[in-house]
N, C-alpha and C positions, 0 to 999 in steps of 0.2 A: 373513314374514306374507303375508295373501293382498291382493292392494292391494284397497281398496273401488271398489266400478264403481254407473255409473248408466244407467239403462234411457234410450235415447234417442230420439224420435220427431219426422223430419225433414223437411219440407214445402215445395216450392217447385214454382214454377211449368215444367210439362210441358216448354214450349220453351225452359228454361233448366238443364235438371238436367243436361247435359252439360257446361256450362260450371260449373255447383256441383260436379258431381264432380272436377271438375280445381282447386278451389278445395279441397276436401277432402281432398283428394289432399296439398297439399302441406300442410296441417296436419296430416297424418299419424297424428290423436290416435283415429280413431272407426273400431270394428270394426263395420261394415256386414252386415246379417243377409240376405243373397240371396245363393243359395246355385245359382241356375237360370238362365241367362243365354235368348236367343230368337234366332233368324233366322242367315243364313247367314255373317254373317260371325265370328260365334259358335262355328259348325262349322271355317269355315276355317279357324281359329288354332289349334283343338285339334288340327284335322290336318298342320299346319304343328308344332308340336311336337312332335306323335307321329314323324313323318317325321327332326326334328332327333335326338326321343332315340334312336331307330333309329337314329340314323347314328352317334351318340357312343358306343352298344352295338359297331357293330361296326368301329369303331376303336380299339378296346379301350381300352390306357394313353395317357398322353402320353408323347411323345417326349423325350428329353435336349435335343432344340430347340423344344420347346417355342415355340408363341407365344404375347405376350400380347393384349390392347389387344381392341378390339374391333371386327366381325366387320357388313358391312353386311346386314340379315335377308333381303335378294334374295340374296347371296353366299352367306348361311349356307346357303339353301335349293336355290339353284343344286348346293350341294358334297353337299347331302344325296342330292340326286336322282342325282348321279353317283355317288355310293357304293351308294344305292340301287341303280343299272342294276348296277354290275359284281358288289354282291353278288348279285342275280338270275343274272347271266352263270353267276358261280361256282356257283349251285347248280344251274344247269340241266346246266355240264359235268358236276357231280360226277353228280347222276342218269345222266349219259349214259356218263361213264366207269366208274359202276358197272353197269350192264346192257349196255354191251363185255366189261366182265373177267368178267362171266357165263357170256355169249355164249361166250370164250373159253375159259373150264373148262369148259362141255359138249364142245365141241370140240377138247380136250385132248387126251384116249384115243385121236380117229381121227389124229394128226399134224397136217398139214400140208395145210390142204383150199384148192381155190381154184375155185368155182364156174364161174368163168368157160371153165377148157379144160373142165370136164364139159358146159356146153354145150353147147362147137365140137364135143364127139361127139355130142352129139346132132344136129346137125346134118349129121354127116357118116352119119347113122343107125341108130347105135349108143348103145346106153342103158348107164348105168353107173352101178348103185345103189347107198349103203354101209346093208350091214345088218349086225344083229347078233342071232344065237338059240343058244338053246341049242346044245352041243360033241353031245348025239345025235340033234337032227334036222341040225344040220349032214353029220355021219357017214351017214345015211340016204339023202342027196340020189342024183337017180340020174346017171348017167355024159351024159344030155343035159343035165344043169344047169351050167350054165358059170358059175365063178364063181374071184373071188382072192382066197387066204385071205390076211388082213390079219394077227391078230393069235388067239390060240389062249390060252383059259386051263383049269383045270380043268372049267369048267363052262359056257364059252363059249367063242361065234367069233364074230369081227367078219373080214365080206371084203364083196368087192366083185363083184356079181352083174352079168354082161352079159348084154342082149338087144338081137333086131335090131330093127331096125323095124318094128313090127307085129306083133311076137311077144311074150310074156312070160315072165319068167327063170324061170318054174318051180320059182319058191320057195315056201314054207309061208305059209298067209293071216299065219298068227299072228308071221312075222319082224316084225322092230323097224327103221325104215327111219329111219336118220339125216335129218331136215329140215337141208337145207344153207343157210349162212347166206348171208346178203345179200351180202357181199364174203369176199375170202380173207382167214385167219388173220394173215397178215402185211398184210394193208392192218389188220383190227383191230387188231394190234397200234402200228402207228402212227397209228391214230385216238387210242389209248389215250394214247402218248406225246405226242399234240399238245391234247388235252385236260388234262394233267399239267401240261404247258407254260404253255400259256392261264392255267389255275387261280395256277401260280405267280406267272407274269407279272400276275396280278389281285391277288394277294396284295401283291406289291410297289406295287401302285398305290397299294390300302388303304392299307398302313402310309406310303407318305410321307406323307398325311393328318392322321397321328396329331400332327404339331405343332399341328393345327385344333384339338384338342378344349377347349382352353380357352376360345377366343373362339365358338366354337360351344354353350358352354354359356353364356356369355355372352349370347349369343343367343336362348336357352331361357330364360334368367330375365327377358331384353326382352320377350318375346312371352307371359311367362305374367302379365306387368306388363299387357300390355296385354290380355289373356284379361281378366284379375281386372275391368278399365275398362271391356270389353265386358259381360262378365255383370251386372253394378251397373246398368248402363246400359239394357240389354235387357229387365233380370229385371225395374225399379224398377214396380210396380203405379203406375198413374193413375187417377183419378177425375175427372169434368165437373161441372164447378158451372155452377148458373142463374148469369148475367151480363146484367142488363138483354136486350137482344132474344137474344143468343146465352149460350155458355157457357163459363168458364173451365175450362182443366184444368191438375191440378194434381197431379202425383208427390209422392211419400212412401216414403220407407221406414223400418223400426228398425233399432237397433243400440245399442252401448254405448260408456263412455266412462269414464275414472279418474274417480273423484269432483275430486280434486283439478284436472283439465282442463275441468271442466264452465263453467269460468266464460270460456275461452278460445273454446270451442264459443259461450257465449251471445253474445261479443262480435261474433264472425264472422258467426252470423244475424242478428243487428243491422245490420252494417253489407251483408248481403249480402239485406236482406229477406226470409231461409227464416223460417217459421214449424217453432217450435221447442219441441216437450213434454220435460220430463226427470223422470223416476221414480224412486223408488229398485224395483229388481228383487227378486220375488217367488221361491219356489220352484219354480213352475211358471215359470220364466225357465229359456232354456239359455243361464247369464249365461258368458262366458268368463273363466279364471282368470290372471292374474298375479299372478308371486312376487317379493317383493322381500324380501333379506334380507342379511347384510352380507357380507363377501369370506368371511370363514370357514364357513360356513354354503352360503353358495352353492356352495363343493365337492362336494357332494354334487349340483347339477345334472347333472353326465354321465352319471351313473348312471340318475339319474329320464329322463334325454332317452334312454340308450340304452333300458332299460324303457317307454318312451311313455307314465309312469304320470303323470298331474296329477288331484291334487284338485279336486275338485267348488268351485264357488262358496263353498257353505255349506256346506262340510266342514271338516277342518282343516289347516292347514300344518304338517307333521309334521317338516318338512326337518331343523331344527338335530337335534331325536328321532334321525329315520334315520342321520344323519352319526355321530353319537355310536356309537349300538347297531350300526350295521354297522360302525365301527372295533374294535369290541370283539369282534365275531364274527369277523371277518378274522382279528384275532388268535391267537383261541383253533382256530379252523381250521386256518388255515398251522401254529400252537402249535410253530413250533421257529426259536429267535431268531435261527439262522444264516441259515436261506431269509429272514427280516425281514433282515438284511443285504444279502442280496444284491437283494431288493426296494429299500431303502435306495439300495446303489448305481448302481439301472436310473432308481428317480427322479434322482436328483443328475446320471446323464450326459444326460439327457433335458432339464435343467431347464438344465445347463450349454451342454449344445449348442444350444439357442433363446435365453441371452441372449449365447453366442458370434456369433451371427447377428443380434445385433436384435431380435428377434424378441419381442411378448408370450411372455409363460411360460403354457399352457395349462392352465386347472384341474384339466386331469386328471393331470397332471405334478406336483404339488403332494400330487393325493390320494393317488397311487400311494404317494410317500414318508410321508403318513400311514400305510396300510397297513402297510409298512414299519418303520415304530417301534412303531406297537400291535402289530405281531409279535415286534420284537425284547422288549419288555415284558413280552410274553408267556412267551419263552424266558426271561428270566431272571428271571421270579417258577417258573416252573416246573423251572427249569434244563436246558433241552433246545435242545442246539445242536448240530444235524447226524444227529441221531438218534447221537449219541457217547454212550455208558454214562458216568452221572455218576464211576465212580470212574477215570475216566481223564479227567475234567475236572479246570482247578486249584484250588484250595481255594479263591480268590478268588470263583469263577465259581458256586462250591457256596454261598460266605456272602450271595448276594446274594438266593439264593429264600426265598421264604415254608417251613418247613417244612411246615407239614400241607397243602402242594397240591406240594409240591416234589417230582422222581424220586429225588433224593436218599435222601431217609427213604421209598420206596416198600413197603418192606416195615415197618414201623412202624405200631403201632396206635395210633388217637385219639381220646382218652375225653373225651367234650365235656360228660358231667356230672360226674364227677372218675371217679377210679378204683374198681375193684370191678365196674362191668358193663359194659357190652358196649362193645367199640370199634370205631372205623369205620376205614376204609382210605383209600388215600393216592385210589383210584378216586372211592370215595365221597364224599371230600371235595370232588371234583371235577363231580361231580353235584351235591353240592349247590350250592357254586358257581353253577351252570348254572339251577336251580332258582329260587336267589333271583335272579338275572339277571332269570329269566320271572315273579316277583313283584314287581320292580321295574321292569319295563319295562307290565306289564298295569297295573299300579295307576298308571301316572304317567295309564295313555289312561282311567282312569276319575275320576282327579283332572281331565283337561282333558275330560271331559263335565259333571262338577258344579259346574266353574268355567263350566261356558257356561248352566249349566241352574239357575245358583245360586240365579234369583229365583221360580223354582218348585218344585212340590214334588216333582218328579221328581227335584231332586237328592237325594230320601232315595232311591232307585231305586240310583239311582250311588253313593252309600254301600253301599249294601246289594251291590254288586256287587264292592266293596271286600273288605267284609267274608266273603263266599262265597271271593274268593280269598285270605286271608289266612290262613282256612280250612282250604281246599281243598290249601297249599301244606303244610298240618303234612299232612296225610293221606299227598300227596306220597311226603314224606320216610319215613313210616311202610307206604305198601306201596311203595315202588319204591327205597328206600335202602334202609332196615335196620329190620327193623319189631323189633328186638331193641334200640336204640338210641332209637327214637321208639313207639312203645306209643300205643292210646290212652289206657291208664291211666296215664300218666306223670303223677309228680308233681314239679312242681323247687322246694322252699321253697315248701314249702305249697302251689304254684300247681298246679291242677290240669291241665295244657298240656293234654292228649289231648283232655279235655273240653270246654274252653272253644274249640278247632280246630270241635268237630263243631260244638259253640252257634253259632257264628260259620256255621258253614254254612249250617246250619237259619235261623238268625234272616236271615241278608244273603237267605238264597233268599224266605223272605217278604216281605220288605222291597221287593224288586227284582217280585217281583210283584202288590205290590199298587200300586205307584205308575210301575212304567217306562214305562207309555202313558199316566202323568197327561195329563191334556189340560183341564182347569178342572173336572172330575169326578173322584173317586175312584171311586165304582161302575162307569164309565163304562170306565174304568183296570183295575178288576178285570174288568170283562165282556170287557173286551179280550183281559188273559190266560188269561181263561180259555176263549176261541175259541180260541185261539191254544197249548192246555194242551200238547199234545206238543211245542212248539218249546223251550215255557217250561221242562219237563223236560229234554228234550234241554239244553238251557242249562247246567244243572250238569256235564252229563257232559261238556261242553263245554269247561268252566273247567277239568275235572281233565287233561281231552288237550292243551289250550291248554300249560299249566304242562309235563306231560311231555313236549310236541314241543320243548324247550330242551335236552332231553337228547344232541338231534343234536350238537348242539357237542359235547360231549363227546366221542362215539363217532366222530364223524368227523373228530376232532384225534386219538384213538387210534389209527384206523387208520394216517392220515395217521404218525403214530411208530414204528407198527411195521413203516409200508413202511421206512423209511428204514432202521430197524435191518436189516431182513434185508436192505438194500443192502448196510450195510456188513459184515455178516456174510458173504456172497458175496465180497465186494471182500478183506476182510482177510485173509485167507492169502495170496492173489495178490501184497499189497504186501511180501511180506517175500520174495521170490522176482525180482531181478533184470528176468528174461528176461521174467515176465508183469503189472512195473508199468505197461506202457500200457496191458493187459487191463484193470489193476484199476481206472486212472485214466475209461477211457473207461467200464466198468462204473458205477464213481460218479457221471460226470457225465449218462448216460444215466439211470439210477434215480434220482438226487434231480431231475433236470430234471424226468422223468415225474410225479415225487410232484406236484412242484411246479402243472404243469399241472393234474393233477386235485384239487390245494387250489384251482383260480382255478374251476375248475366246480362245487366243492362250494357256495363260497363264493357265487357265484351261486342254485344251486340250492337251498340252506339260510340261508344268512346272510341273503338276501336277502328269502325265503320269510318269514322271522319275523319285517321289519318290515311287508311289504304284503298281509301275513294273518292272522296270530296278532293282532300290535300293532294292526292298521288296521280288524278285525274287532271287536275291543275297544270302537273310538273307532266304530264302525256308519260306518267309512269302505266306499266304495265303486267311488275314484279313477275317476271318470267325468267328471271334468272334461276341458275343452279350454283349448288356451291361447290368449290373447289376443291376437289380432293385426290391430293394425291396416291401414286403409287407407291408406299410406305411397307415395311414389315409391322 
């Protein structure tokens, strides 16, 4: 459930709201709404952590020595700034040792150049150029051009042109005249090697660090404690009251508080003279959420923390919902009971291996092994285990599936109004399945709007949106299963099903628009929808795509089947051949691994998709919630 919270408005005197905050502080109970902190020592801390998370970035992991304990924030900062200089160092080598080895590949083609004797000939008044032009003005040159041919290819020459002093080599404007580098190719090259050097040797410095990274983040969560005590502190707005010849001043801010704490907060202003308002919070509140719900139920928090989804204040707690429907979708996803095995067994060494150690057992260690049995459940209502063909399964294994969903009887027809018409297949059965799934998961989020909306007349809206999908679901069945099986003229014992499908349409879509913007007006309600007329159309089409986006489960537990078969079709000739059963072993463990893989990204990407859009769209969730956090040491 969502815990109930109270709007809270806190009052105390200017010259003492630092010593309130540190009173607040340790009653830990009140999420404080200043969000903007002032002045420089505000700036200094956030660059004081930036500087630390830099430095836990490029110390990458922690060490196997690891330290723990904590770290003094001069020390923390001192080690930040050292890692800071030598990662600078290292990037200046790397720029410098990258535009050496440059240097040096231009320099490549001429050998072995060393600026320094071309000098000393200069000097001695003798010029010595390296050029390179094309192989037929080379050819051309006349018998006064002094030059050494260096290197010759089809279409060129690189040599070395001399002149005296005062004289010039008598070469073509357009030759290409080598720019000689700053030092010789072998001083670059062990510039190169000691910049290598350096680099390495900085590297090794880093990593002995890497036993820091714990108490350095320790350090980061001290300094973001005190950040949080800075900005409350900076941000809190003040106001001056008249006080006989002068005036009082006096800070304020809001925030919130659990209902059930509010009376802990009253005693503390009492005994601490804050002036203290409490409200209950309105919709125009950005109230923050917590959840509270029991061990079982709470498994599903990993999931919502990894998604960063929370509902809104006044939205709903969908949690125990989610936990349920996404075990059921895992199931039918993975849909083959040997991978739920071996899920089974990755929970159990995980859960083994943390109470070998002491250790709490983590919720997601618990939910994976959920996963895990709603798969194996899966496989053996279905009978699919390892993508093995049922008739090399044991007869045990075959008597435990449902027939009409089971691989078993896949070629078997099943006639759901007796015999003589049409029958449906082991696929279809499967679909529908899937079907009522998405009839019974949409209708629970329009049961818990009519249960919230019970004492007005919008709950006839929420009926009515019932009724569209219960509707909507025979339609379903009639164009997207088997419209030879489901008709709309279907009659079963007098009942006219086809019929009473569309009435239920028609009448839930009426229904739902003349009251779903009740607001203490019916006209008011209808004037609504019908500003509003293309949403409120679009809305039907909406219930029918709602209903058929369940059908993924299916299709993507089929695929998911027939990867694994053509694994093992691949694999099985291999195994009856000696020489190529490691071929066939590592083949198997490669392709069901891979299935498996892309069952854990379907599973997110679908499984997951149908409870915080199809389901949460139902219930006009819009998971914009934040969670609640208090001001705590």
């Amino acid at each position: 459930m969502i815990v109930p919270m109270k709007k809270v408005s806190l009052f105390m005197l200017a010259s003492r709201k630092k010593e309130a905050l540190k009173k607040l502080r340790r009653l830990g109970l009140l999420q404080i709404e200043i969000t903007e902190g002032r002045g420089d020592r505000v700036q200094r801390i956030k660059e004081e952590i930036s500087a630390l998370e830099r430095c836990v970035f490029s110390l990458g992991k922690p060490g196997k020595d690891a330290a723990g304990g904590d770290m003094p924030p001069e020390e923390a900062l001192a080690l930040a700034r050292e890692v800071a200089a030598l990662s600078e160092e290292k990037q200046k080598l790397h720029a410098e040792r990258s535009a050496l080895q440059a240097e040096l590949a231009r320099l490549q083609p001429w050998g072995e150049i060393d600026p320094g004797e071309l000098g000393a000939l200069e000097g001695e008044g003798i010029g010595l150029g390296l050029y390179e032009m094309p192989a037929s003005e080379y050819d051309a040159l006349g018998d006064d051009v002094k030059t050494l041919r260096l290197e010759r290819t089809k279409n060129s020459v690189k040599c070395a042109a001399v002149s005296l002093k005062g004289e010039g080599n008598g070469l073509p404007p357009a030759s290409y005249r080598l720019k000689l580098p700053a030092c010789s190719t072998s001083e670059i090259r062990g510039r190169i090697a000691r910049a290598e050097s350096r680099m390495a040797e900085i590297d090794g410095l880093i990593a002995s660090h890497a036993k820091d990274i714990l108490p350095l983040k320790l350090a980061i969560a001290s300094l973001e404690k005190e950040l949080q005590f800075e900005v409350y502190n900076s941000g809190m707005p003040e106001e001056g009251l008249p006080a006989g010849d002068g005036e009082v001043r006096l800070a304020y801010f809001r925030g919130y508080i659990e209902t059930e704490n509010a009376g802990r907060l009253m005693q503390a202003a009492k005994e601490n003279s804050w002036g203290l308002l409490i409200e209950d919070p309105t919709e125009e509140d950005n109230v923050p959420t917590k959840l509270k719900n029991n061990r079982l139920v709470s498994l599903i928090y990993p999931i919502t923390d990894f998604l960063g989804t929370v509902p809104g204040y006044f939205e709903f707690d969908i949690s125990g919902w989610f936990l349920l429907f996404i075990l059921i979708f895992f199931g039918i996803i993975f849909g083959d009971g040997g991978y739920g095995l071996i899920v089974c067994a990755v929970s159990a060494a995980l859960i083994l291996k943390s109470r070998a150690g002491k250790k709490p057992v983590p919720p997601a260690f618990v939910l994976v092994g959920l996963f895990g049995l709603s798969t194996v459940l899966w496989g053996v209502l279905t009978c699919t285990w390892f993508g093995i063909s049922p008739e090399y399964l044991p007869q045990w294994l075959k008597s435990l599936s449902v027939p009409f969903i089971s691989n078993v009887y896949s070629d078997r027809l099943w006639y759901p109004f007796g015999p003589g018409g049409a029958g449906l297949t082991t696929s279809q059965n499967l679909q529908i399945f899937c079907f009522t799934l998405a009839l019974v998961q949409l209708v629970i989020a329009h049961i818990k709007c009519a249960l919230r909306n019970r004492s007005s007349l919008k709950v006839i809206g929420d009926i009515g949106s019932v009724m569209q999908l219960v509707g909507m679901y025979y339609v379903v069945l009639s164009l997207v299963v088997n419209s030879a099986v489901f008709p709309f003229g279907l009659v079963v014992n007098g009942v006219p099903v086809g019929t009473i499908a569309i009435s239920l349409v028609g009448i839930g879509f009426a229904l739902n628009f003349v009251f779903a913007n009740y607001e203490g007006s019916i006209g008011k309600s209808v004037l609504a929808s019908l500003v509003d007329i293309v949403s409120v159309l679009l809305g039907v089409v909406n219930v029918f795509s709602d209903i058929v986006s369940y059908i993924r489960l299916w299709a993507v537990g089929l695929a998911g089947s027939a990867i694994s078969a053509t694994v093992n079709e691949l694999a099985g000739p291999l195994l009856g051949n000696f020489m190529f059963m490691v071929l066939a072993i590592v083949l198997l463990v490669f392709g069901h691994g891979l299935n498996m893989i892309l069952n854990v990204l379907s599973v997110i990407v679908h499984g997951i998709r149908l409870n915080t859009l199809e389901f949460s769209s139902h219930l006009n969730m819009s998971w914009s919630g934040h969670k609640f956090q208090p001001f705590e040491e």
